[in-house]
C-alpha positions, 0 to 999 in steps of 0.5 A, a space after each residue: 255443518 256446512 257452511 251454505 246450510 248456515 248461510 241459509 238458515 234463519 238466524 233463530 233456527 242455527 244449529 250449534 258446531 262443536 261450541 260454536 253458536 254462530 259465526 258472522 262476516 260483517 261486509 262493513 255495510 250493515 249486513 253479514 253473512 254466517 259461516 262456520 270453522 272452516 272459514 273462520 280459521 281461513 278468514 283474513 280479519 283484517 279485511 273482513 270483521 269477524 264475530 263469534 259467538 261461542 259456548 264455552 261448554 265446548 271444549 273445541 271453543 275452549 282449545 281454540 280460545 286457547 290455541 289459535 285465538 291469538 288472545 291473551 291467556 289472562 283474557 281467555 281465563 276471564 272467558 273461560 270462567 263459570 263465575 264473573 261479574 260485570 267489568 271492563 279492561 283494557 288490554 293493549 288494542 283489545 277490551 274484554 268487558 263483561 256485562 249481564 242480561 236478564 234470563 229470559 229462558 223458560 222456566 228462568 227467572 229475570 233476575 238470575 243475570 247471564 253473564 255475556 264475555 265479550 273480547 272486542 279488537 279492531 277487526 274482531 269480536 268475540 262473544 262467549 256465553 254458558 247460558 243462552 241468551 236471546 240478545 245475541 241472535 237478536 243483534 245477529 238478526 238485524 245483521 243478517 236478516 235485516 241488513 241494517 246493522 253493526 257495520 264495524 266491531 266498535 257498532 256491535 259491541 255498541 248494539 250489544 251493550 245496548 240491546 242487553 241494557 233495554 231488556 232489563 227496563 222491561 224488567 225494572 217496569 215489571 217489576 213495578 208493577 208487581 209492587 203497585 199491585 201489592 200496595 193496592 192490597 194491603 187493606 184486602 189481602 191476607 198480610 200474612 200472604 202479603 208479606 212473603 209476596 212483598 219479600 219476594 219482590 223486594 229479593 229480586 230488586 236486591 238480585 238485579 241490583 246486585 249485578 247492575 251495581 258493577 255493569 254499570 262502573 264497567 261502562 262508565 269505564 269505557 269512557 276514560 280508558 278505551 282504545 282509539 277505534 271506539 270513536 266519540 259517537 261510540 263512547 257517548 252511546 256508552 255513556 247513555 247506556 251507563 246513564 241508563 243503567 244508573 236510572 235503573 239502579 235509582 229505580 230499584 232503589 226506589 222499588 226497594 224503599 216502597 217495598 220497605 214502607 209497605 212492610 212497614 205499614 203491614 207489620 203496623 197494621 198487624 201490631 194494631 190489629 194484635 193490640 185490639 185483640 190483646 185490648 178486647 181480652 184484657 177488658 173481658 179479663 177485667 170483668 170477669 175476673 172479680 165474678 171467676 173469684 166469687 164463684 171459686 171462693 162459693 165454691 169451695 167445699 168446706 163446712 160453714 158455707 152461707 146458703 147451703 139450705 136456702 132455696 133463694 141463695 142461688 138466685 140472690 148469688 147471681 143479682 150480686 154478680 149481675 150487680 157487681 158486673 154492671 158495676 165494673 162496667 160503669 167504672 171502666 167506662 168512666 175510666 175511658 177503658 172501654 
């Protein structure tokens, strides 16, 4: 790929190199400009800070990281890996951390977390990702298209963080939502139906909490074991990101709660409805219950029956029943029954 070509593409429209998703120069004063391999193995970091964003499907970005990187095997190992979760360490001057970002892919579901492998130095930073993720080209795009972004590896890791952080309040609110539209319901929607939405939605508080739970003790991390470039502005931005995903964790907690109660007051309101029905059967079964025994035991044939050979028999038969109804009408009605 040729490098002007990268240069002069938009940020959203760059074409993938060989595992490379996009390469960027910061100039130190908010800008940057993109570049490809080529001028990513000839550029001095020391002078020029350097982010790339790899897919790790790639085996050129696997060789690299491995090779020419210059990165600790352990940290690229933890690069490298299909399953992770959220966590920060130290190692020497560097820091890989570990954070996910809501799937915002067509066709993905939110709360199905990316996981975002970062590896940040003084004068590098190296992002890896085998899911595509919106959050990166949108940092990449206030650098490059807008001029006013990260000016050091110490602000990007910073506006990454971030940036993943304020996509999952989105979320979080949506989610919420959902909720409150079920609540409202409950008097009207089939419970039945109602339930497996409420269950649904309790399934995906548990999935993003699942993920927040560890991003969050990975920032809070950051605070008494970070290296001497993340300076005190930095490390109080972090913080508010780890404050912020601790409000989301109570957030989701509380989701998680309403959704309990309303399957709670949905499984009383079928319970109360079963017991009518159960109630309704019961009072019906009591009346007619004596009547059934009077016509099966009229009804046997055997010699000796009373009123074979009236013409009345039927008819005084059925004043005994109607009596013999009312009658237990009156009864459990003075029992309070009905």
């Amino acid at each position: 790929m040729n490098s002007k070509a990268v240069i002069n593409s938009r940020v959203h429209d760059i074409e993938p190199e060989d595992g490379l998703l996009f390469g960027c120069i910061l100039d130190g004063k908010g800008g940057g400009r993109l570049c490809d391999w080529a001028e990513i193995e000839a550029t001095d970091t020391e002078k020029n800070p350097l982010w790339l964003h790899l897919d790790n499907v790639s085996e050129r970005a696997e060789t690299w990281l491995r090779e020419k990187s210059g990165i600790p095997a352990p940290v690229v190992g933890a690069l490298l890996a299909k399953e992770s979760r959220p966590r920060s360490l130290r190692v020497d001057d560097g820091l890989l951390v570990i954070l996910r970002g809501v799937n915002l892919n067509e066709g993905a579901e939110p709360e199905d977390m990316v996981a975002l492998r970062m590896w940040v130095e003084p004068k590098r930073i190296i992002t890896v990702r085998y899911e595509r993720l919106m959050t990166p080209r949108d940092v990449l795009s206030e650098i490059v298209d807008g001029a006013h972004g990260a000016e050091t590896t110490a602000d990007l890791f910073v506006a990454l963080s971030e940036r993943l952080s304020l996509k999952i309040n989105d979320v979080i609110i949506e989610l919420e939502d959902r909720l409150d539209a079920l609540e409202a319901q409950v008097d009207t929607e089939q419970p039945t139906r109602l339930r497996s939405k409420i269950a649904e939605s309790r399934q995906d508080t548990v999935a993003l909490r699942r993920y927040l739970s560890p991003q969050r003790e990975a920032l809070a991390n950051l605070q008494y074991d970070a290296p001497d470039w993340l300076t005190p502005s930095h490390r109080m931005a972090l913080r508010e990101t780890a404050d912020r995903t601790l409000r989301y964790l109570e957030d989701l907690d509380a989701a998680r709660d309403r959704a309990i109660v309303v399957l709670d007051e949905l499984a009383n309101k079928m319970a109360e409805s079963m017991n009518r029905t159960m109630y309704a059967l019961s009072i019906v079964a009591a009346i007619f219950l004596p009547l059934s025994f009077l016509t099966g035991l009229l009804g046997i044939n055997v010699g000796g029956m009373p009123g074979v050979n009236s013409n009345v028999a039927f008819w005084i038969t059925c004043a005994i029943m109607t009596i013999l109804m009312v009658t237990e009408v009156y009864v459990l009605r003075r029992l309070k029954w009905i």
